[in-house]
C-alpha positions in Angstrom: 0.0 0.0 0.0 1.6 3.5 -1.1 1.6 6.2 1.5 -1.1 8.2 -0.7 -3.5 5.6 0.3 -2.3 5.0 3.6 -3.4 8.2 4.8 -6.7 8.1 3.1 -7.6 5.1 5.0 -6.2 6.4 8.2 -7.8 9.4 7.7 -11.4 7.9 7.0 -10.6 5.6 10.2 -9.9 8.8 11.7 -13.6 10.3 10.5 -15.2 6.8 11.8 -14.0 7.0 15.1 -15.2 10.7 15.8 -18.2 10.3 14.1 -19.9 9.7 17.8 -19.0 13.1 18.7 -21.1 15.8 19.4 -21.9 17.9 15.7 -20.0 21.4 16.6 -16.8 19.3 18.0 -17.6 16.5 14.8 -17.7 19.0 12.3 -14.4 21.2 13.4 -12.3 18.2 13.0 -13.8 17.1 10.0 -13.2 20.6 8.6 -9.5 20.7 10.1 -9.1 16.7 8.1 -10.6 18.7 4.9 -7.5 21.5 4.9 -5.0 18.6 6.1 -6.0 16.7 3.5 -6.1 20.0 0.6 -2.7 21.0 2.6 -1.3 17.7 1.5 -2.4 17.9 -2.1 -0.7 20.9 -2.4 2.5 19.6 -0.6 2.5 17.6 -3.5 2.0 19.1 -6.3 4.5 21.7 -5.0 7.2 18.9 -4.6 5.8 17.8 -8.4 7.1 21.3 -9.7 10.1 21.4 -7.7 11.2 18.0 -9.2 10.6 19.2 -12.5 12.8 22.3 -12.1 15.7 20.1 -10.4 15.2 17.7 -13.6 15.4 21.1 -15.9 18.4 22.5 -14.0 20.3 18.8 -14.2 19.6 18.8 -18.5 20.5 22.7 -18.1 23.8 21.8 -16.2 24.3 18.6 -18.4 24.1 20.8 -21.7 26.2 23.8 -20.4 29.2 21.5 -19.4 29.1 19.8 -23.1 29.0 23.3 -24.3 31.8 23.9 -22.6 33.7 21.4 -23.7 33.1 21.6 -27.7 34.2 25.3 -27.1 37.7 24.1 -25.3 38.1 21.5 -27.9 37.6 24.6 -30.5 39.6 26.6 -28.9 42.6 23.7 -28.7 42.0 23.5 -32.2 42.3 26.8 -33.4 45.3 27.5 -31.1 46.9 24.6 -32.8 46.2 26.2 -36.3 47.7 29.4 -35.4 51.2 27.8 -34.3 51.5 25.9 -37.7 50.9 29.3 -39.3 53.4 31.1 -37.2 
């Protein structure tokens, strides 16, 4: 069982059990497992995005260091035609 539906069943175990309660107590908790819950989501997605830039910023890095190679190997290269013209 992944963790996403771990806490959905805890948290509808945790519904269950209150459920008895008197309605003002019963429905502050259920509103205060309503925001956890949304909280969550957005924990989430917010990781999703951050994930996504680290990926970018890893192809970003990736790209910039083979960049910098081609223009050292260029650079070797055209030094070395310089000398055989001097």
């Amino acid at each position: 069982m992944n963790n996403e539906a771990m806490f959905e069943k805890q948290l509808q175990e945790l519904l269950r059990e209150i459920g008895p309660m008197p309605e003002p107590s019963y429905q502050k908790l259920v509103d205060l497992a309503r925001q956890t819950q949304q909280s969550r989501k957005q924990l989430k997605d917010s990781i999703g995005k951050l994930q996504d830039s680290l990926d970018y910023l890893r192809v970003s890095v990736k790209y910039l260091l083979f960049d910098l190679e081609a223009t050292r190997r260029e650079n070797a290269y055209l030094k070395s035609l310089l000398q055989k013209m001097e």
